[in-house]
N, C-alpha and C positions, 0 to 999 in steps of 0.2 A: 504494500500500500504506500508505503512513504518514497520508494523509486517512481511510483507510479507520479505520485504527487508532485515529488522531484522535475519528474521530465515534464509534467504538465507546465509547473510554471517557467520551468526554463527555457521551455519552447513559445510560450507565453514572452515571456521579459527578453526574447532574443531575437524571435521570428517578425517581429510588429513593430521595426524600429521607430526612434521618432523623427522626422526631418527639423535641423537645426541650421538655422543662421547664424554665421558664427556674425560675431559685431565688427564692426568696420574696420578695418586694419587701417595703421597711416600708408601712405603711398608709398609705390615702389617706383625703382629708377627705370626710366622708357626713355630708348632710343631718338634717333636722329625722325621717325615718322612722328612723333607726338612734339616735333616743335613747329613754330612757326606761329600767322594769326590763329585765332580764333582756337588757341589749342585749350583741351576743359582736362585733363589731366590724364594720369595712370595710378589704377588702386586692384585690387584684389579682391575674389568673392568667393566664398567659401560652404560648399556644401556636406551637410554628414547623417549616417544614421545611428544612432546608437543603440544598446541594448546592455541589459546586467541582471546577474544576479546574485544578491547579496552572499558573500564570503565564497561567494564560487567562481565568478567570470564575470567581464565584462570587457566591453569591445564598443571600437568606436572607426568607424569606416570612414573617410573623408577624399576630398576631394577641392582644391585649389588654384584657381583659374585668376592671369593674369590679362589686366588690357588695361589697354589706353583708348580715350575716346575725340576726338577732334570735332567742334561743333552738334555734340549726339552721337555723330560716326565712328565707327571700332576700327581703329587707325591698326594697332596690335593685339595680339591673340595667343592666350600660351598657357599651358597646364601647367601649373605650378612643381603641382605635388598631390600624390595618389597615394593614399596607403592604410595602415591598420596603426587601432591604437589600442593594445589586450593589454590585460592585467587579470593573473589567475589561472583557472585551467582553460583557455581556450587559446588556439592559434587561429592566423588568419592569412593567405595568403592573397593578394591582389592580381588581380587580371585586367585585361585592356581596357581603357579610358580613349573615350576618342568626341569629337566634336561633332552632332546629332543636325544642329541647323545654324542659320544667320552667319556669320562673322564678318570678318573685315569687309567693310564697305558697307556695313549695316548696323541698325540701328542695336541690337541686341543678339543673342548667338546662346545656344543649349550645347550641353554635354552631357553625358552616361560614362558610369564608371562601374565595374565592376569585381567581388569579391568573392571568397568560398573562405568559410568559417568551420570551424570544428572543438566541439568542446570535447577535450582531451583524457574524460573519466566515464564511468559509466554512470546515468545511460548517455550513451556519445550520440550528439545530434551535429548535423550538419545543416547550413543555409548557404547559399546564393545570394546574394544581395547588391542590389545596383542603386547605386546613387545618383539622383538627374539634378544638374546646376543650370541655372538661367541669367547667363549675363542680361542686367535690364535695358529697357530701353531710357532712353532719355540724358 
């Protein structure tokens, strides 16, 4: 009963992540395309799911997208950083991350990132989990 319990909420607390904005980071340094007039800057956006469960696992998938934007326009375009962030009995390895829609020469631009998780004790569950980021408009 208590395994059974066990796997219920872990698959509960792991499988149902939550989408997180991370808060605005300061700027990063952009190229020779984000100067000139009318240039509006370069910053970073950041997407993630998380999941945990107390004294056992917990994991945190992310995903970080760089651009610059020139009057609205996405002058530059660029994956930061893709990865896993465990603590506990679980591992996580990361797979392809790639750019979904819009980019440079538009006003906004999507990404999908993708992961395979594994909590490492019995009962051992596995998840897939793909994270989508939305550079905004404006």
């Amino acid at each position: 009963m208590r395994k059974a319990l066990l796997l219920l909420g872990l698959m509960a607390a792991l499988a149902v992540p939550a989408v997180a904005a991370a808060k605005a980071p300061p700027s990063v340094a952009c190229g020779p395309q984000c100067t000139g007039g009318g240039w509006t800057g370069c910053t970073q956006v950041t997407a993630s799911h998380s999941g945990s469960m107390l004294f056992i696992a917990s994991i945190r998938h992310y995903l970080v997208v760089n651009y610059c934007k020139s009057n609205g326009i996405i002058t530059s375009l660029s994956i930061a950083a893709h990865g896993c962030d465990t603590s506990g009995l679980v591992s996580c390895s990361t797979g392809p991350a790639w750019q979904t829609g819009g980019g440079v020469g538009s006003t906004s631009a999507t990404f999908e990132a993708h992961a395979t998780w594994i909590v490492t004790t019995t009962p051992y569950v596995t998840n897939n989990d793909v994270v989508t980021l939305t550079v905004p408009a404006g």
